[in-house]
TIVEXPA-131828 format. One record per residue (C-alpha): x, y, z; residue number from 1. Coordinates in steps of 0.25 Angstrom, whole numbers, plus 5000, padded with zeros to 4 digits. Layout:
N
      u      v      w   fivex
      X      Y      Z     NUM
...
REM end
This chain:
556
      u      v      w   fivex
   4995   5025   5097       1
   4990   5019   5109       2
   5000   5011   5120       3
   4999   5000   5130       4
   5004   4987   5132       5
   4998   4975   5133       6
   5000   4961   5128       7
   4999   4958   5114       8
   4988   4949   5110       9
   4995   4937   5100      10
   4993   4939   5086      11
   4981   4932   5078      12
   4976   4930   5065      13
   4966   4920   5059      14
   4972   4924   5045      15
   4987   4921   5048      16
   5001   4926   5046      17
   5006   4933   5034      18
   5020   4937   5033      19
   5027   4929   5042      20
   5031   4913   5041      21
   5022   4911   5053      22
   5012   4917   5065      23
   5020   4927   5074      24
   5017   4930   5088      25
   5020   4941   5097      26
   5026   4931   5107      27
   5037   4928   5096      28
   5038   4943   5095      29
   5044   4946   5107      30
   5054   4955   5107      31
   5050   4964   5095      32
   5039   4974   5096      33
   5025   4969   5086      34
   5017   4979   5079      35
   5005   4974   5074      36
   4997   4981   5063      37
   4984   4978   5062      38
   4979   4981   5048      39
   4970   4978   5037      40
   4973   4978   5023      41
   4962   4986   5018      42
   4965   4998   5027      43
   4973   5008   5022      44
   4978   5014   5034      45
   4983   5000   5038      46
   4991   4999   5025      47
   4997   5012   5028      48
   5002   5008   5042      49
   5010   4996   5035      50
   5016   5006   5029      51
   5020   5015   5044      52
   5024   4999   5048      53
   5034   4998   5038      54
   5043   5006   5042      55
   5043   5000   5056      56
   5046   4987   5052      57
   5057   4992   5044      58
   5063   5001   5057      59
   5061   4990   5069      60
   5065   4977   5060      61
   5064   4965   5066      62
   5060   4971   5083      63
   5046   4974   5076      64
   5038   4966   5070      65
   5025   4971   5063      66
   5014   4962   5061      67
   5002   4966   5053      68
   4988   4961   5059      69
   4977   4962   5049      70
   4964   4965   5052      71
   4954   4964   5042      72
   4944   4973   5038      73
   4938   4969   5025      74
   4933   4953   5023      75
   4943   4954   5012      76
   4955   4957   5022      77
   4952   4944   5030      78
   4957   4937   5019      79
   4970   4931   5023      80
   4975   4932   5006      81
   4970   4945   5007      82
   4978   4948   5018      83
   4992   4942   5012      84
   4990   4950   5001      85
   4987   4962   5008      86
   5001   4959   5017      87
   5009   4959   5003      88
   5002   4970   4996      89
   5004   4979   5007      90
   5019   4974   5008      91
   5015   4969   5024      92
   5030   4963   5025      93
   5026   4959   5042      94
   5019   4948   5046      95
   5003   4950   5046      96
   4994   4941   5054      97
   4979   4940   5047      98
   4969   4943   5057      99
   4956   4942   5049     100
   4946   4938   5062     101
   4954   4951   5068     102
   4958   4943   5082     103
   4972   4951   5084     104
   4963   4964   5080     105
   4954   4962   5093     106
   4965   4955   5100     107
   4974   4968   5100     108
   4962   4978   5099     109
   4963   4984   5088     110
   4952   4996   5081     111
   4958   5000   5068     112
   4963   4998   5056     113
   4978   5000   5056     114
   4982   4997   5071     115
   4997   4995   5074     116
   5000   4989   5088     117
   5014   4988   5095     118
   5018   4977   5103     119
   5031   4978   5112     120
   5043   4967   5111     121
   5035   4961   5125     122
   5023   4958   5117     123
   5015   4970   5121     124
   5006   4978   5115     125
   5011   4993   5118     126
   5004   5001   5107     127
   4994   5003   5096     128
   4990   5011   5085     129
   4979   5011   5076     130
   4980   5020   5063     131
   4990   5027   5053     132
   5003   5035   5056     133
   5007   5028   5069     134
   5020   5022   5064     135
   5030   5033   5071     136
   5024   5030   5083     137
   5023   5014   5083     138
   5039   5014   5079     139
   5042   5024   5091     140
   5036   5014   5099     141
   5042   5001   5092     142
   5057   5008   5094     143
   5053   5010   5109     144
   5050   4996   5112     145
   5060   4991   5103     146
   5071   4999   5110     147
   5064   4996   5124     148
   5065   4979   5121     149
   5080   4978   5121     150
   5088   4968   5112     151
   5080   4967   5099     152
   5074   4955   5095     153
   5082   4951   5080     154
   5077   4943   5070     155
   5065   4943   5060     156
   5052   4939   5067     157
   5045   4933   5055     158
   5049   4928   5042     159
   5045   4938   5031     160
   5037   4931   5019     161
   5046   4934   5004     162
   5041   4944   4997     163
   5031   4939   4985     164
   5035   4939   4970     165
   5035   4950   4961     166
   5023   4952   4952     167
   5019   4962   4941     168
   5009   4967   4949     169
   5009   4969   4963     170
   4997   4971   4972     171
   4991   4982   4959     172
   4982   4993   4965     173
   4977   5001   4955     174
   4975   5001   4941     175
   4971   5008   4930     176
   4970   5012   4914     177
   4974   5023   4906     178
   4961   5023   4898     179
   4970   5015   4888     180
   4979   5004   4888     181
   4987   5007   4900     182
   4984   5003   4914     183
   4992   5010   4926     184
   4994   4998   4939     185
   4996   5004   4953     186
   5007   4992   4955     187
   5006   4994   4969     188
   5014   4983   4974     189
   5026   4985   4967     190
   5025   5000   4971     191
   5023   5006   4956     192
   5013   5008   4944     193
   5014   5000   4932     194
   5008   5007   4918     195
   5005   4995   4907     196
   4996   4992   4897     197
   4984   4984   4899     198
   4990   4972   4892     199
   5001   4973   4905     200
   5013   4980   4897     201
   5020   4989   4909     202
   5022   5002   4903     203
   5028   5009   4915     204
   5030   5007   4930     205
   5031   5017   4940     206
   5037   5013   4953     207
   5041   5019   4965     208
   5027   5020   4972     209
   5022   5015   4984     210
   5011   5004   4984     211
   5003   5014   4975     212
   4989   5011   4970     213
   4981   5023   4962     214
   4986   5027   4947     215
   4979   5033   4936     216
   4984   5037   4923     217
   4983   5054   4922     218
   4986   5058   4908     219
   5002   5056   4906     220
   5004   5051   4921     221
   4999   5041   4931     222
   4995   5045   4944     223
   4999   5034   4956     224
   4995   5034   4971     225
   5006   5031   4978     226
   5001   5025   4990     227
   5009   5023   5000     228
   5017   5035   4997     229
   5005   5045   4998     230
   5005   5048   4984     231
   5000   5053   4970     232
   5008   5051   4959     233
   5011   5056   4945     234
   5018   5047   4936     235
   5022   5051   4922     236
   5018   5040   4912     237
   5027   5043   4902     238
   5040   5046   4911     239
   5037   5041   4924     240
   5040   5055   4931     241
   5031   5056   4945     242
   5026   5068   4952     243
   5021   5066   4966     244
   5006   5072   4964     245
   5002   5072   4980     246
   5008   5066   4993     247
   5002   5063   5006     248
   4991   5055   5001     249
   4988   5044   5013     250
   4986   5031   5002     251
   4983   5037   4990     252
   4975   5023   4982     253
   4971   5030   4970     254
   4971   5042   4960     255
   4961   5047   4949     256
   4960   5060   4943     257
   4947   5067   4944     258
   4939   5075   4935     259
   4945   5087   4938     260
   4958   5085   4938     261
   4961   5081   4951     262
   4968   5067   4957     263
   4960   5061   4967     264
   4966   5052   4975     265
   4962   5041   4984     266
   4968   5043   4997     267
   4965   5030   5006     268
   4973   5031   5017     269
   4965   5045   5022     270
   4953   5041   5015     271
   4950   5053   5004     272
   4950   5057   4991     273
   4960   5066   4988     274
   4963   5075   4975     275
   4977   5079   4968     276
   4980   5091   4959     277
   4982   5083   4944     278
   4996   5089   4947     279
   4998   5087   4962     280
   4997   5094   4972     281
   4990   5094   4987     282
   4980   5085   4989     283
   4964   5087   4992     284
   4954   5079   5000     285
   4942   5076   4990     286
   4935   5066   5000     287
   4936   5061   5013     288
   4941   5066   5025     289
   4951   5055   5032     290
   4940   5048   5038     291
   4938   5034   5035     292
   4923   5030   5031     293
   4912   5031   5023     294
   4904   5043   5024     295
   4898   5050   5009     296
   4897   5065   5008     297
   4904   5077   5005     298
   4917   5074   5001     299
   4924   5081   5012     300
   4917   5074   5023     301
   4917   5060   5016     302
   4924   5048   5024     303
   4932   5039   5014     304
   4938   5025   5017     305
   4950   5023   5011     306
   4947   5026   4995     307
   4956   5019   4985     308
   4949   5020   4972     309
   4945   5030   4963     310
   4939   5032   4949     311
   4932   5045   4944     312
   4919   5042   4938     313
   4911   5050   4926     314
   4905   5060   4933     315
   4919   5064   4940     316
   4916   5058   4953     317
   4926   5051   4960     318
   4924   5037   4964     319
   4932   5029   4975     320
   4933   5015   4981     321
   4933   5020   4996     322
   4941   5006   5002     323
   4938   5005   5016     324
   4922   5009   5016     325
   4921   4998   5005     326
   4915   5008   4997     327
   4913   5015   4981     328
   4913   5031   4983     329
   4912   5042   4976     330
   4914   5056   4977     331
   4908   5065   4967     332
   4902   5081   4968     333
   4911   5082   4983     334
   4905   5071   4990     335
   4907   5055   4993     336
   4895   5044   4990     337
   4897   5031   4993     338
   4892   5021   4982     339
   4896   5008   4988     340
   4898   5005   5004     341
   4895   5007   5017     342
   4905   5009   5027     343
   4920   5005   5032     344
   4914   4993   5035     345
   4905   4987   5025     346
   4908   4979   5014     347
   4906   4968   5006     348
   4903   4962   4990     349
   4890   4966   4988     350
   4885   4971   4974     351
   4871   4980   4972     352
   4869   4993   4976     353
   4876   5003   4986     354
   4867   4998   4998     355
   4872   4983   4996     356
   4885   4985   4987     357
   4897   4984   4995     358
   4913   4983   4992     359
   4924   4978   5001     360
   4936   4988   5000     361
   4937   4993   4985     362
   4949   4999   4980     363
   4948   5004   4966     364
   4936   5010   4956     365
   4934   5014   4941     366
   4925   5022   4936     367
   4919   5013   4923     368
   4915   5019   4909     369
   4901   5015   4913     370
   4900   5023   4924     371
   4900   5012   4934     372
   4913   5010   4944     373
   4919   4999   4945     374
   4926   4995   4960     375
   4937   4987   4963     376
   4932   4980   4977     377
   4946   4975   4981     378
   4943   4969   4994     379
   4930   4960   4987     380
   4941   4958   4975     381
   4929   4963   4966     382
   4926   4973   4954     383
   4913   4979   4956     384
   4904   4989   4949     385
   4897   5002   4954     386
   4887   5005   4945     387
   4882   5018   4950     388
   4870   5007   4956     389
   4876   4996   4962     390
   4889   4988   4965     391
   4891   4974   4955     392
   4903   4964   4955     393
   4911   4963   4943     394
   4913   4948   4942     395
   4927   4944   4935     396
   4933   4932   4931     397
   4946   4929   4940     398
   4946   4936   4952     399
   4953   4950   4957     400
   4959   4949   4970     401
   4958   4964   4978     402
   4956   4974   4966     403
   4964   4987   4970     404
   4960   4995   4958     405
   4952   4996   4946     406
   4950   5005   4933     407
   4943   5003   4920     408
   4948   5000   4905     409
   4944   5007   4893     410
   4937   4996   4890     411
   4929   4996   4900     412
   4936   4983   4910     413
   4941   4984   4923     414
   4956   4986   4926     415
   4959   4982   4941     416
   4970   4981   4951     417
   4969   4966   4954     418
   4978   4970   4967     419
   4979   4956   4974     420
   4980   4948   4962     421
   4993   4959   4957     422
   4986   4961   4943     423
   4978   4972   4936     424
   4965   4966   4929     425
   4956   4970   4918     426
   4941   4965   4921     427
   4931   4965   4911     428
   4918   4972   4915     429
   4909   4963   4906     430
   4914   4950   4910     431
   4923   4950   4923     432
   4935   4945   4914     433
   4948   4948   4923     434
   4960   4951   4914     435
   4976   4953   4922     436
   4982   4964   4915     437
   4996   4955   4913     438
   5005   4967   4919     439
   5019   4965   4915     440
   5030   4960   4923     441
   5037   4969   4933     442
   5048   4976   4927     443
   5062   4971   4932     444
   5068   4978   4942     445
   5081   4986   4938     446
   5092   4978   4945     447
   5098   4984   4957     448
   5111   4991   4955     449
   5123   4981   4958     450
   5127   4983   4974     451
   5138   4977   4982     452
   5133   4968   4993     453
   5132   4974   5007     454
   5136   4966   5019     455
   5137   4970   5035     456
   5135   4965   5048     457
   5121   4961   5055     458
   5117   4974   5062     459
   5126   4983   5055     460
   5123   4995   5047     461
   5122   4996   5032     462
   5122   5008   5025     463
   5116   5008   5011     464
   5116   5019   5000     465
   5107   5019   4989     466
   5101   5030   4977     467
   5093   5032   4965     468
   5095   5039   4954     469
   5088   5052   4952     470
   5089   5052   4937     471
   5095   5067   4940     472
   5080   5069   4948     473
   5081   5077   4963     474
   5075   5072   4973     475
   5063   5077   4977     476
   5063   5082   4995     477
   5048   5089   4992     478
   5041   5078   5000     479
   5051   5073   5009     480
   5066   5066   5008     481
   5064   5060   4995     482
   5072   5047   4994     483
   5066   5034   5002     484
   5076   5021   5004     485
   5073   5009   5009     486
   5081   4997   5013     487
   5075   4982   5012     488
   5083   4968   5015     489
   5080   4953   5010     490
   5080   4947   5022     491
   5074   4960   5031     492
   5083   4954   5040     493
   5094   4959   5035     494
   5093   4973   5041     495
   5090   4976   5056     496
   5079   4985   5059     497
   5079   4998   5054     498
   5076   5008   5045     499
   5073   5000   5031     500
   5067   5014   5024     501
   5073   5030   5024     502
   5067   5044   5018     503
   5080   5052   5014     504
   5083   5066   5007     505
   5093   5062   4996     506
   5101   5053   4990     507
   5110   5044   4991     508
   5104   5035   5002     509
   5112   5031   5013     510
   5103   5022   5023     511
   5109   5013   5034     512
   5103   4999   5038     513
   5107   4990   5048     514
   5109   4973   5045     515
   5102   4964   5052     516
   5103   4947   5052     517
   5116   4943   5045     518
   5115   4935   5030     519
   5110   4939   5016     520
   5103   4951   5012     521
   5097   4958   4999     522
   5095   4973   5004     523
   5087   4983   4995     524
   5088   4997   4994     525
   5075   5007   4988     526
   5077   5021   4985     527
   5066   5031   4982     528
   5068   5045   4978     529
   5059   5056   4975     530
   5063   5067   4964     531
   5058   5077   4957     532
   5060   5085   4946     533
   5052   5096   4938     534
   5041   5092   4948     535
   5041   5078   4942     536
   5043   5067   4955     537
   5049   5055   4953     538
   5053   5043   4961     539
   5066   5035   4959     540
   5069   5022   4965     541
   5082   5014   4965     542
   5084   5001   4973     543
   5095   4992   4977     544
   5099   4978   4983     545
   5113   4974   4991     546
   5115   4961   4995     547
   5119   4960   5011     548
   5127   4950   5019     549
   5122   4953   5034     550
   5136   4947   5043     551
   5133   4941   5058     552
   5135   4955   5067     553
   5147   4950   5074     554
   5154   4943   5060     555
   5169   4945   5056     556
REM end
């Protein structure tokens, strides 16, 4: 982290506001420290610090404001639709100023993809920091400045947007088949994996995840890339009993079994390839070494750019859409070839051979019956075919909005993640005909157990108890304290700054909050709990709502 002070250049973007009812400005931000993230939605290093910011934002309240600043990349990201819906995918709850021509970028210096930058409650920039794993020491600092300004400043600084309407699907990752009739949906918006038939019939959900994207169906299970948790998943198909496969993964995006037995696994945020034992276990590197680029060769020594696709082809090879280089790869008899793109910087929609083909940020791959594979090129919001020669476009009929994921039918049709229209897809090879698979409705939430309604002062404390049934289960401490709560309010207002979120070792939980403006509240409490038992890992999950009546600090 590097430390100064100097004024803070003024915010600009060409594209506008999103997430706030109007353009802020550091002057009416006086008084509250700003941290600016500059980020762009393609990078996942950059998604991976929203996720450090988040918990800063719920510690500081309303003394910080967060304001993402993107910085496109990719042609696609300058976009401003593209960017609203990044902002909603990627559950960005601050406002976000669209700075497609990169102005703020040059204004504040800025190098590289993520860079957070502090500025004091005098509108000062005092530090910056450009990469992962800075969180601890930014919020050091934030508690510093804050404790150094005196009175806090009170009060929301911007008007938060409502949340969008529910949907069946929500931003789908990944999708694939059986082999048969069912098809497996990486619901990755509503944190869960739906198993339904091709006509849309739900046979089962599995919730309790984490923004996941990879499944495949293994025999009698389902294995699911829990992204944001770092994890592979086992899920029994017939019960629903989990085991944890591996842990520690940086962004696992997807998960196929290899011809000896093995898992690989797409490992985005380190860019490598990774293998799993069938049965779980330690981890292995297959390719890559943590570098980020493009440079074939033994497997080893290989430089990948954020892989997030795999498929295994005839031969046993493994084939993998590598994001950030815009590339088609394959790794086969230890080593990495490159079959379409160039570099982290070269892109485009060209079709023909490997010299002139290129791809803008693909995200999924099949393997196809006739030996060809087929690419889902997000970014261009395309399905294209490789061959083995060159790279064609598969024209369709209606048109797909950011494909996050494809696989192949028995029949030979294309099934795809249609993410940014929150559908899954069957296209036919033969004439582009684009068919929505009619996914049922969600299932209806149980309704929350019946609770008294709460009531306190403004700035008093609150303390709230909450559990889930264990079914009999222990809980599992192998990996850590195993039950996670977390505290929201409608309006956030309600509470004052402070912890929102809490790792604990047992059950019940008793977590404290403190209130904040006075009126009418919903407040939500979520449980998560780890067990295990005979080796199979599970994951339960209660929630409940109070109503809250905030008083005035000083009312009788």
């Amino acid at each position: 982290m590097t430390t100064g002070r100097v004024r803070a250049p003024e915010l600009s973007g060409a594209g506008g506001w999103i997430n706030t009812d109007g353009p802020l400005t550091l002057a009416s931000l006086r008084g509250r420290v700003v941290l600016l993230d500059f980020w762009t939605f393609c990078c996942i290093n950059c998604l991976r610090v929203i996720e450090e910011v988040r918990p800063l934002e719920e510690r500081f309240g309303d003394r910080l404001v967060v304001i993402g600043v993107h910085s496109p990349k990719f042609p696609h990201e300058q976009d401003h639709a593209a960017v609203e819906r990044a902002v909603r995918r990627h559950r960005v709850e601050h406002p976000v100023v669209d700075d497609p021509e990169m102005r703020t970028w040059q204004e504040y210096g800025v190098r590289a993809w993520p860079t957070l930058v502090v500025i004091d409650p005098a509108g000062y920039v005092v530090a910056s920091a450009a990469g992962e794993g800075n969180g601890q020491a930014v919020g050091a600092l934030i508690e510093q400045l804050l404790n150094d300004a005196g009175a806090p400043v009170t009060g929301p600084a911007f008007t938060r947007p409502q949340p969008a309407p529910a949907r069946a699907l929500a931003f789908p990752g990944k999708v694939v088949s059986d082999g048969g009739e069912r098809l497996a949906v990486a619901d990755t918006g509503h944190d869960r994996v739906i198993v339904c038939s091709l006509a849309g019939d739900v046979v089962a959900t599995f919730d309790g995840f984490t923004q996941p994207q990879g499944v495949r169906f293994d025999a009698d299970r389902l294995l699911v890339c829990n992204t944001v948790a770092g994890e592979l998943v086992a899920v029994s198909l017939a019960g629903g009993a989990r085991r944890t496969l591996a842990r520690g993964m940086r962004s696992p995006w997807d998960v196929v079994r290899l011809s000896d037995g093995r898992l690989a696994v797409a490992e985005a945020g380190l860019h490598r390839l990774l293998a799993v034992p069938a049965d779980g276990g330690a981890f292995e590197v297959l390719a890559g070494t943590g570098a980020e680029d493009l440079r074939d060769g033994p497997a080893d020594r290989a430089h990948l750019a954020q892989p997030s696709g795999l498929t295994v082809l005839e031969d046993g090879a493994l084939a993998f859409a590598d994001s950030e280089v815009s590339a088609l790869r394959v790794l086969r008899d230890g080593a990495v070839r490159t079959l379409v793109g160039a570099g982290l910087f070269d892109w485009g929609a060209s079709d023909g051979e490997p010299g002139a083909a290129r791809l803008q940020h693909p995200l999924g791959v099949a393997a196809l019956p006739d030996g060809a594979i087929a690419v889902a090129d997000t970014f261009n919001s395309r399905l294209r075919i490789w061959d083995g020669v060159s790279l064609q476009t598969l024209p369709t009929d209606s048109p797909l909005e950011e494909p996050g994921g494809v696989d192949v039918l028995p029949d030979g049709s294309l099934l795809v993640a249609d993410t940014n229209h929150d559908r899954v897809v069957i296209v036919d090879r033969a004439s582009g005909a684009v068919r929505p698979v009619e996914v049922g409705a969600m299932a209806p939430a149980e309704p929350a157990p019946a609770a008294e309604a709460l009531s306190g002062r403004s700035g008093g404390s609150l303390t709230l108890t909450a559990t889930v049934d264990l079914d009999g289960e222990a809980l599992d401490t192998s990996q850590g304290p195993p039950v996670h709560v977390s505290v929201s309010t409608d309006p956030p207002a309600a509470l004052r700054a402070g912890p929102r979120a809490w790792v604990l070792d047992s059950l019940p939980a008793h977590v404290e909050v403190t209130l904040g403006t006075p009126g009418e509240a919903t407040l939500r409490i979520d449980v998560i709990a780890s067990t295990c038992h005979d080796d199979v890992c599970t994951i339960k999950r209660a929630t409940r709502e109070y109503s809250v009546s905030i008083s005035p600090p000083n009312a009788s």
